[in-house]
N, C-alpha and C positions, 0 to 999 in steps of 0.2 A: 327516391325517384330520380333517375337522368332524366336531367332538363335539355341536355343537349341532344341525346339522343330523340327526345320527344318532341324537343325543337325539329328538328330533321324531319322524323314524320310527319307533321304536322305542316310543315311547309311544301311538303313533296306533293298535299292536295289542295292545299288553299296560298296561295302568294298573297298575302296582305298586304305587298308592299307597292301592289298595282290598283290604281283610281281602277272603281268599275263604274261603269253608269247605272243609275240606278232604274228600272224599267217603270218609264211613266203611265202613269193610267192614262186612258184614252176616254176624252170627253164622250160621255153619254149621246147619242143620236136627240133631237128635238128641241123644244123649245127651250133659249139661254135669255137667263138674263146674263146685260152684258155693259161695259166703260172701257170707251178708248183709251187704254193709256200709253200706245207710245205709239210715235209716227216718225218713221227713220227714211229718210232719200239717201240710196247707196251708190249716186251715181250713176255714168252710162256708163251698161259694160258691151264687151264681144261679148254675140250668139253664139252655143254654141255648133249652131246649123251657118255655117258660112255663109247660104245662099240667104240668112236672114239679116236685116238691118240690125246695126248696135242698139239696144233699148236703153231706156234711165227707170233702174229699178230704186220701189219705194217696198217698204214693209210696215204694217199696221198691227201692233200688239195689243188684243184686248181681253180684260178680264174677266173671268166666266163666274158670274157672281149668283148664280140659282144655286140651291142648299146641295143640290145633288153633283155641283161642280167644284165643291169643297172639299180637300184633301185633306188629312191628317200628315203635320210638318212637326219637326223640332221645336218650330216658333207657332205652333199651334194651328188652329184651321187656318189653309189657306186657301185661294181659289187659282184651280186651274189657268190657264191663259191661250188662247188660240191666236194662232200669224197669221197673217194674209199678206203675199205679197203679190203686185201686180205691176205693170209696166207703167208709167206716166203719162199719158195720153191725155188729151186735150177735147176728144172728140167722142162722140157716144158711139163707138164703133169698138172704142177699146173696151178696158174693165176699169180703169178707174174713175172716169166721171161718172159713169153709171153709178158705181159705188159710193162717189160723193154726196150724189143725188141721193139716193136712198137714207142716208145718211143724217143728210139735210134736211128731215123729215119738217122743221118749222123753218126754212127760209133764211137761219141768222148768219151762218157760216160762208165764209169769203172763202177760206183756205182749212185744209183739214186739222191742223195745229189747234184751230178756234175749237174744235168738236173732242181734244183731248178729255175728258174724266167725264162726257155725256153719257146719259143713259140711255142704253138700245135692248128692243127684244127683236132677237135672231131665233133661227133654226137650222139646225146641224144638220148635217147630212157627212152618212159614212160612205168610205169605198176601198177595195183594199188593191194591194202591188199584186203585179202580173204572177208574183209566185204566193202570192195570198197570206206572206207571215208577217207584211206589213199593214196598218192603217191608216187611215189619211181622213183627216177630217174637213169640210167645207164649209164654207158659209154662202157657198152658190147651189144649185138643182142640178139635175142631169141635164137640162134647159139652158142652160149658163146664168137665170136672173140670180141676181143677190137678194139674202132669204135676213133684211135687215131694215128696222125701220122703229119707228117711235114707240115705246114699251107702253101699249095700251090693249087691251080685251077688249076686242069687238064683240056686238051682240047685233045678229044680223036683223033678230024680229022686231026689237024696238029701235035698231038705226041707233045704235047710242055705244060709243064708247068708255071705258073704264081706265083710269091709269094704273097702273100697275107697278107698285113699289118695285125699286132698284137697289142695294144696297151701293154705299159707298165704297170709293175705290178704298182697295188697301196697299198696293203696290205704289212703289216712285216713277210719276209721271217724267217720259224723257220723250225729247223731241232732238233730232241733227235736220237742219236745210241745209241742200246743198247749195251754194256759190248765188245766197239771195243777197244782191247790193244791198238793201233796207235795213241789212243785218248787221252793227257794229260789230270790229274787233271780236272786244273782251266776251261780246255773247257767243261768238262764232268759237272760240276759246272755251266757252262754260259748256254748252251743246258738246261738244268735241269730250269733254274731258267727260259728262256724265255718261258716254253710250263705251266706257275706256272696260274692259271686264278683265281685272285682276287673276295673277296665276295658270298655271299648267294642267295636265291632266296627262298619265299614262295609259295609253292603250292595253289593250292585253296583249300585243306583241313587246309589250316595254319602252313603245315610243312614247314619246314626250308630244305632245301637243300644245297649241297657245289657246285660253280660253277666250280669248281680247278679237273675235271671229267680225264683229260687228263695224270696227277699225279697219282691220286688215282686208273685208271685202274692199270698202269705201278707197282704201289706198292700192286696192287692182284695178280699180277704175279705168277708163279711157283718159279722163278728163286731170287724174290726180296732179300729174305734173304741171306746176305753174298755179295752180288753186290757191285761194286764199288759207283754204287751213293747212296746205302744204309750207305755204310760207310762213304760216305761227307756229307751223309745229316742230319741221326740221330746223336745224340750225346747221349752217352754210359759214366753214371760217376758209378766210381767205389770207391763205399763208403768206402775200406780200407786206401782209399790215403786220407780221408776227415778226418776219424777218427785215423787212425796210428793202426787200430787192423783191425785183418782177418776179413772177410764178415761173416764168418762163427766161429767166437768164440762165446762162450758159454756166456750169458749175467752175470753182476755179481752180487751176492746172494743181495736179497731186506731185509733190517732190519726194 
């Protein structure tokens, strides 16, 4: 057998040597069990409607831990994960204290960081792109309310609640705040460096992409320049201490 030749063919309908994405299933519509596990602040950015104010976007990754949101992985069942990301808002006008609130379902949570690896039951809701071959999944109604709250079975005729088993997270809880004073250094450091996503990925045009998306929004920011993790992260050398003369002295005459 020509291997080389076989080679040839064989690549002429499959390029192996291009990352493909692998096509995710799409959480089941209804009832989720569910644990926050990660709460990301990516900063203000520009809208991209000019006639809109700059926002400060957060994103909330939680784990979909009911049996039917469990995937078959490499590293065995794993659970699905749904995003929510919403603007920061301080006011029940926006989406996120609404969200907090609901959230908050016992009262203990100051800040959403506290509510990390909590148990919640939710409901899905699907809806699909304008050319209909994407999906999008929610954790809001057509209503805008958030469909989120304390994992219990209501029972309407005896007025009595039931708790409702949650399984434990299995994912690495991660948290980034941005530019909170309260927050030493070394943690603003640790935060940073766990949300950091290792390696490339080729498109099927043959580009290269960086998978590290999570970083790279944060450092498009408005606010980037002059921040504190801008200042622990980049390193800033100053050629007069290298050379012993000003940055800006005059070069000396060429013979």
């Amino acid at each position: 057998m020509d291997f080389t030749k076989l080679g040839q063919a064989a690549a002429e309908s499959e390029d192996q040597s291009v990352e493909k994405a692998s096509a995710r299933p799409v959480p089941r519509e209804g009832a989720a069990l569910m644990r926050l596990r990660e709460y990301i602040e990516l900063g203000r950015h520009a809208p991209k409607n000019p006639q809109h104010k700059p926002a400060f976007k957060v994103m909330m990754v939680f784990e979909l831990l009911h049996p039917d949101h469990m995937i078959d992985t490499d590293e065995g069942k794993r659970p699905m994960t749904l995003t929510v990301r919403v603007n920061k808002t301080a006011t029940s006008k926006g989406r996120f204290l609404p969200l907090f609130q609901k959230m908050n379902y016992d009262g203990k949570a100051q800040h959403m960081v506290q509510m990390i690896g909590k148990a919640f039951l939710g409901t899905l809701t699907h809806n699909k792109s304008e050319d209909g071959k994407t999906t999008y999944v929610n954790l809001d109604g057509s209503d805008g309310a958030w469909n989120i709250g304390a994992p219990v079975q209501l029972d309407p005729l005896m007025n009595t609640e039931t708790p409702i088993p949650v399984p434990e997270m299995i994912g690495t809880p991660r948290a980034f705040l941005w530019e909170n004073e309260s927050i030493p250094d070394e943690t603003v450091l640790e935060m940073w460096e766990s949300i950091f996503i290792e390696g490339t990925r080729t498109d099927e045009a043959g580009k290269e992409h960086s998978k590290n998306w999570i970083q790279e929004t944060i450092q498009k920011g408005l606010e980037w320049e002059g921040s504190t993790v801008q200042r622990l992260t980049e390193v800033t050398v100053d050629v007069s201490e290298l050379t012993g003369e000003p940055t800006d002295a005059a070069a000396p005459p060429a013979y």
